[in-house]
N, C-alpha and C positions, 0 to 999 in steps of 0.2 A: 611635386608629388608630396602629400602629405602624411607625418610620420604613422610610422604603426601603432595603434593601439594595443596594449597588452588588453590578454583575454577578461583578466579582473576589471581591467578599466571601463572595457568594453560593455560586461554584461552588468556591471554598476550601474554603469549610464540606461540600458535599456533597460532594465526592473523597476529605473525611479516611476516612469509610465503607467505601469502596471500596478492595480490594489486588487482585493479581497470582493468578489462579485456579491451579492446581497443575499439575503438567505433567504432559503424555501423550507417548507415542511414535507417530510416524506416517507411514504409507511419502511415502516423495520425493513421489511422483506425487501425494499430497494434501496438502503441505505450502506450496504459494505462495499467500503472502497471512497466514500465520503467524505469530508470534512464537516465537525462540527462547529457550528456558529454560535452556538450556546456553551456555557457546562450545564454538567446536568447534575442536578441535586435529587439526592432517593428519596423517598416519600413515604417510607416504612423503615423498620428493620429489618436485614435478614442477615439469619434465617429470622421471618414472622414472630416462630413460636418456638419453645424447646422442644427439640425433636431428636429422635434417637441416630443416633449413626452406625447403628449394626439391627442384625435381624437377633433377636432374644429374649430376653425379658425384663421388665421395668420395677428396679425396685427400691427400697430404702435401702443407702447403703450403712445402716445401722444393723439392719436385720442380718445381714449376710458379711458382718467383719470377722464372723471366727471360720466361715467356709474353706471345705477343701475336699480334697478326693478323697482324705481319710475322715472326713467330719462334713458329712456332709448336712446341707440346712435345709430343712423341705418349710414351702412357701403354697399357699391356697391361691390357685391362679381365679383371678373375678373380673377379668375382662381382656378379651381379643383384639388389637386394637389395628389395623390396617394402616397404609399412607392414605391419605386421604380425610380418613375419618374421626371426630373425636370421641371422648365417651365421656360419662357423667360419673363413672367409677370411681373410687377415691379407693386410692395402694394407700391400707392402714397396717400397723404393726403385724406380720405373719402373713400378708397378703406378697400377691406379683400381678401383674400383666403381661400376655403376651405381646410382642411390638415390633411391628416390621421397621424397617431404616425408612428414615423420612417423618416418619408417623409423629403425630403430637405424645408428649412426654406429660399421661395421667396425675392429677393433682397428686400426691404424696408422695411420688416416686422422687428421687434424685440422683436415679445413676440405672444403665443398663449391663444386666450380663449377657455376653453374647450366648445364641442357643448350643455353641459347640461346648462351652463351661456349666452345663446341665445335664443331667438323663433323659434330657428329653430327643431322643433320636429320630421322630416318627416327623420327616421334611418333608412331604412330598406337597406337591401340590392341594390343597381343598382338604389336609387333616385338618380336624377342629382343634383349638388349645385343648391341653389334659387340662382336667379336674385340680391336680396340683402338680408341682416340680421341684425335683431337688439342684441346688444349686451346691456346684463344686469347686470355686473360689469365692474368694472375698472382692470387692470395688469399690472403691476412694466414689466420693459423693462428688457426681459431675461427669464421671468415667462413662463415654462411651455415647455421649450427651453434647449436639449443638446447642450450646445456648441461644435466644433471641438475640438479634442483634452484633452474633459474632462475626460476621464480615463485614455488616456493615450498620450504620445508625441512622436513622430518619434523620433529613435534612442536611446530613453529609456531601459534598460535594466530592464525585466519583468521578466524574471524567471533564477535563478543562477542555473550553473551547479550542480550535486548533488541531485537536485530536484525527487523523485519518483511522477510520473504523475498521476493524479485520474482524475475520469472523467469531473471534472468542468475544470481543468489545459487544457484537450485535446480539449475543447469548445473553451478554449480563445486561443490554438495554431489554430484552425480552423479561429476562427474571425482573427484573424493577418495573414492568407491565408501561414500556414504552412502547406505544404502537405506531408513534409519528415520533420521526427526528429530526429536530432543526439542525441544518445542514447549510454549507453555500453551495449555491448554484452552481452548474457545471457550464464549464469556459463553451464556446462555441466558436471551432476555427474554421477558416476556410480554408483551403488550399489548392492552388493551382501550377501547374509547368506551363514555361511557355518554350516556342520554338516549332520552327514551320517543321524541322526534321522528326518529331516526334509524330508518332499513331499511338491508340489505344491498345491496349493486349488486344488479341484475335483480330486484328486487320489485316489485308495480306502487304509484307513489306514491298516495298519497290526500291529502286535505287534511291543512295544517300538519305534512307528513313532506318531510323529506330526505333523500339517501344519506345515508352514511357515507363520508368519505374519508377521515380521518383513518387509521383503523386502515392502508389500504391505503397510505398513505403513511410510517409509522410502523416497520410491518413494511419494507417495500423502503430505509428508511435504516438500518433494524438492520442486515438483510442486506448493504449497501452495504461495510457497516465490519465488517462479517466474523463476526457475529456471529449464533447459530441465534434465530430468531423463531417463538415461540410464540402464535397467535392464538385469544383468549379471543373476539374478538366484540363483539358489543353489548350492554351489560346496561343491561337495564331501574333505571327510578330508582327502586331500593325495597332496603331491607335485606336481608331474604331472598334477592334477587338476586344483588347485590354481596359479601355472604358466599359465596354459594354459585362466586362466579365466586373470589375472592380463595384460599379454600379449594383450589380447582381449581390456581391458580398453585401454591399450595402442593409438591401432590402430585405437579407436571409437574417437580420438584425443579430449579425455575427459579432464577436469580442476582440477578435484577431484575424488578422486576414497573412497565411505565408504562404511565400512563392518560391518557386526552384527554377534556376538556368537566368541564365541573360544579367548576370549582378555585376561583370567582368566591366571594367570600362570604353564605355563605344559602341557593348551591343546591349546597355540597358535602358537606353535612350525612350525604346516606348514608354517604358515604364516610370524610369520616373518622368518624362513629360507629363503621364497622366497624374499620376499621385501628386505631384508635386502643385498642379493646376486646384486638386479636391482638396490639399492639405502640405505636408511638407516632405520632403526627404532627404536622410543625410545620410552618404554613401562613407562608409569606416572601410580602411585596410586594416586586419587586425593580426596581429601576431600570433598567429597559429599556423600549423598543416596539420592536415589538409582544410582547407576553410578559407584562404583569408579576405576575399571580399565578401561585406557583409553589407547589405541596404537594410536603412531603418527608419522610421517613421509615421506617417498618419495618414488614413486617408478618406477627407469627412469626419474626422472624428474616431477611426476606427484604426487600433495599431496595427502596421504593417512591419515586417519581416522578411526579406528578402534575401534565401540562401543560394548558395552556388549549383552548379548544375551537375558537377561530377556526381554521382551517387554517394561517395562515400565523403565528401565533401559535406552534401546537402545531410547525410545523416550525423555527421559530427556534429555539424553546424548546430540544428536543432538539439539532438544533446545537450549539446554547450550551454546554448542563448534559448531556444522555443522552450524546453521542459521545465527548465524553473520560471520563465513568464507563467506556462500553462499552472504550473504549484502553485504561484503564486496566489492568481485569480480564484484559484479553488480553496484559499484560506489557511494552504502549508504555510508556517511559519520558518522551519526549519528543513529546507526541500534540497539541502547538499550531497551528492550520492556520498556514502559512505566508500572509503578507499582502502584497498587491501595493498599492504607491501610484498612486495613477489621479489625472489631474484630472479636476475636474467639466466638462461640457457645458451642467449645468440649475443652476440656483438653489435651493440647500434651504432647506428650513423647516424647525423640529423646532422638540420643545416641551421642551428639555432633560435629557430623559433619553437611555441608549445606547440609539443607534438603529439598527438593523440596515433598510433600505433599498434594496427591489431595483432592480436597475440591469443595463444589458447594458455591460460593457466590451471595450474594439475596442482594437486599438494604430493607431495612427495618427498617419506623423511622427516616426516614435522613440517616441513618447510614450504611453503609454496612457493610455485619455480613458473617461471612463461617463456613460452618459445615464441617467435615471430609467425607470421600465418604465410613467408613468403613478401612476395611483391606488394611494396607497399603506394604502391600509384593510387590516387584521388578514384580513376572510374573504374579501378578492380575490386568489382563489388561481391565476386568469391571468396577474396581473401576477408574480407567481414563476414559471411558466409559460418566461413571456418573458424572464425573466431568467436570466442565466450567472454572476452574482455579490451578494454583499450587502456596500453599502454603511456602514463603521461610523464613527456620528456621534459623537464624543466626548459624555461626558456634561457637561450645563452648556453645552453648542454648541448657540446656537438659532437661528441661521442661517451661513450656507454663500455665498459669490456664485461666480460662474464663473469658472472657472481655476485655484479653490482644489484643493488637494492634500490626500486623503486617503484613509484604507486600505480596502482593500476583497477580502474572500473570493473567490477566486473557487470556485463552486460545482461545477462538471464536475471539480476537481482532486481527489482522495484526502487 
């Protein structure tokens, strides 16, 4: 029997396999949730131009440094100036403009008073600027005023390759008038169950048949992580079968091919006969529960991944080993869940190996605290259900008491 692989050792070895798929180009509007292949350098400044940052008026803050409510300064208003628009107006000594937020900042101007710091009370929609207006503070020259270039500078480099896009990233590739993002590719998995006992959802059971959930849960963790999910289905346990599906992955000119059921030793024999005949396969015991037979290898040319059949088994598994393959391929450089430390509520048991442990964690107190979700058996796929997080038991930890501190996934987070 050969020894167990620790889970580091384990998903070391499978990532060396795996690099960074090639890059595509792709308009904005389908780019969140991406990787960039590029960085990206701005190509302007912004903001553009000086623009105002309040709704008021634009003026020399020469003219208006002895203002106040009891001294007040009246100024000749000589241009209305919107966002959008500029004007040929020049704010010279006793002059102002009026000037909505956004709007380009008139040559002589160098600072805005806002309209609530005037007499000028008449806001409503489609009033015309007065004639003139008295201003009733004073403003430091620059006050109230985006400069060019205050976020950011032409030819600056703003976002490094690597980058996963979220929606505020796609805002500021839109403001920088990016309408294609170079991007990597998105992984393409296949994934299949095998096992003569399984039927699809809606078939009528008969004896010694169950659904399939695996696949359906396999595909929506693909998808999760951004990745297209190709579904082979159920293949019966028979070689001609398992060729014929593995072949199919082939042709779907897929990047990964993972399985669920039959990884146990003795009934995984179809499987690797075939993979092993297209490419290779090395079957790892790996130091984990639930999880620990793991198949790995190639087939054709194409990485395979072979998890276990319990349900909660096969969704560790994938956690573990498939979601940082799938990162990887999509250009994450840095794809490790982040881990939150929780105490315990319950008293653990384990039998030594890394154990991943569903648990619902609450913050409560300052503190964040995790209860167990119940029965923790491999195919009670309720108690993951119930849970928001998996607890991880060091390896070699065979018991746990309450109030101990340790890490723990939480599961709803990306």
């Amino acid at each position: 029997m050969s020894a167990l692989l620790s889970v580091s050792e384990a998903k070391q070895k499978l990532l060396l396999i795996f690099k960074s798929l090639d890059s595509e180009t792709v308009p904005i509007s389908r780019a969140v949730g991406r990787v960039l292949s590029e960085s990206i350098q701005a190509l302007f400044d912004i903001p553009p131009f000086d623009n105002s940052s309040m709704d008021g008026f634009a003026v020399r803050a020469a003219d208006v440094g002895a203002a106040s409510s009891d001294r007040e300064v009246e100024l000749v208003v000589v241009a209305d100036i919107p966002a959008g628009r500029t004007t040929h107006a020049k704010v010279d000594a006793g002059q102002t403009a009026r000037i909505m937020t956004g709007a380009v900042l008139p040559p002589g101007a160098d600072a805005v008073v806002p309209v609530e710091e005037t007499d000028f009370n008449a806001r409503q929609p489609g009033i015309s600027a007065p004639k003139q207006v008295r201003i009733l503070r004073s403003v430091q020259p620059g006050e109230n005023v985006r400069p060019k270039g205050q976020d950011v500078h032409a030819g600056e480099t703003v976002m490094q390759a690597a980058n996963r896009l979220r929606p505020q990233d796609i805002g500021f590739l839109a403001m920088l008038g990016k309408a294609q993002v170079p991007v990597h590719r998105l992984p393409n998995v296949a994934v299949f169950a095998t096992g003569d006992e399984l039927l699809p959802v809606g078939a009528d059971l008969g004896p010694g048949k169950i659904y399939d959930s695996n696949t359906y849960t396999l595909i929506s963790q693909i998808e999760k992580y951004g990745a297209r999910a190709v579904n082979l289905g159920i293949v019966a346990d028979n070689i001609d079968a398992v060729r014929a599906c593995l072949d199919h992955a082939k042709s779907q000119n897929v990047d990964l091919i993972v399985s669920s059921a039959g990884v146990s030793v003795g009934a995984f024999d179809f499987v690797r006969h075939v993979v092993e005949q297209g490419g290779r396969l090395d079957f790892w015991r790996v130091n984990m529960r639930p999880g620990k037979p793991l198949a790995f290898g190639e087939y054709q040319g194409i990485p395979f991944i072979g998890l276990p059949g319990n349900p909660v088994s096969a969704f560790v598994g994938f956690e573990v080993f498939v979601r940082p393959a799938i990162q990887k391929m999509s250009g994450v450089v840095q794809g490790e869940r982040p881990l939150q430390k929780v105490k315990l509520l319950d008293e653990i048991e384990s039998d030594g190996r890394e154990s991943y442990l569903r648990a619902v964690v609450t913050h409560q107190d300052d503190v964040w605290v995790a209860r167990l979700t119940g029965h923790q058996g491999s195919g009670n796929l309720r108690s993951l259900v119930q849970a928001n997080a998996l607890l991880l038991v060091p390896s070699g930890v065979k018991s746990l008491p309450v109030g101990a501190e340790i890490d723990a996934w939480i599961l709803d987070e990306y």
